[in-house]
N, C-alpha and C positions, 0 to 999 in steps of 0.2 A: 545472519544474526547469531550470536550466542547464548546459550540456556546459561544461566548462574553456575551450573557445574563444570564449563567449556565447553561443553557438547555443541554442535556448530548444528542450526535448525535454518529450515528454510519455509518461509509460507509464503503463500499464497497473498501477494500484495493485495488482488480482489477484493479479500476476503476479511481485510481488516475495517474492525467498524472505528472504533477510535485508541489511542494511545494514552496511556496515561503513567503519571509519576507520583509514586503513594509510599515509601520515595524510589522504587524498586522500581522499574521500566515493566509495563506491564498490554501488552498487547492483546487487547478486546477484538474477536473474529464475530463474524457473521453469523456464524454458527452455534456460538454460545463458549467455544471453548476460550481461556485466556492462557498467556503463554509469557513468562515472567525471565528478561533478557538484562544483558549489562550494555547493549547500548541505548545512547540518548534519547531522549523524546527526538528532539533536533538530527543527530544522527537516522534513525528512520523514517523520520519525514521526509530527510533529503535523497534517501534511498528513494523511499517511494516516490516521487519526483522524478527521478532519475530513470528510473523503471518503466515511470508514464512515457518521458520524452522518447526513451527506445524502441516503447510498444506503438507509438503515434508516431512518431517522426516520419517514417515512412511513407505513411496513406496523408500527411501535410498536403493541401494543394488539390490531394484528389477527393475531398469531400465533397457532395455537392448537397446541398437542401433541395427534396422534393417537394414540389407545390400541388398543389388540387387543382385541377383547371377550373378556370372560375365558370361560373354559369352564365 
């Protein structure tokens, strides 16, 4: 991402709670901090996305659901 000055920032995909366009790109964290970028709502969604499939793609296949043995 880029900060309105150019400064190049990187967060913490985790840690975003929501995005929003007020009309300035404005990324709400978990934590309470906000952090105000010149890319798109649309453009970091699709980062985030992007970031999911890298971080899961991997462990695909080998999930398994543990059960409770029944009684």
């Amino acid at each position: 991402m880029t900060k309105l000055d150019g400064r190049p920032v990187v967060l913490n995909a985790e840690l975003i709670e929501c995005i929003e366009c007020i009309p300035e790109t404005v990324v709400c964290l978990t934590n309470g901090r906000r952090v105000i970028v010149r890319e798109t709502v649309e453009e970091l969604v699709n980062a985030a996305i992007e970031y999911r499939r890298r971080t899961l793609l991997p462990f695909a296949g080998r999930i398994r659901v543990l059960r409770r043995p029944e009684d």
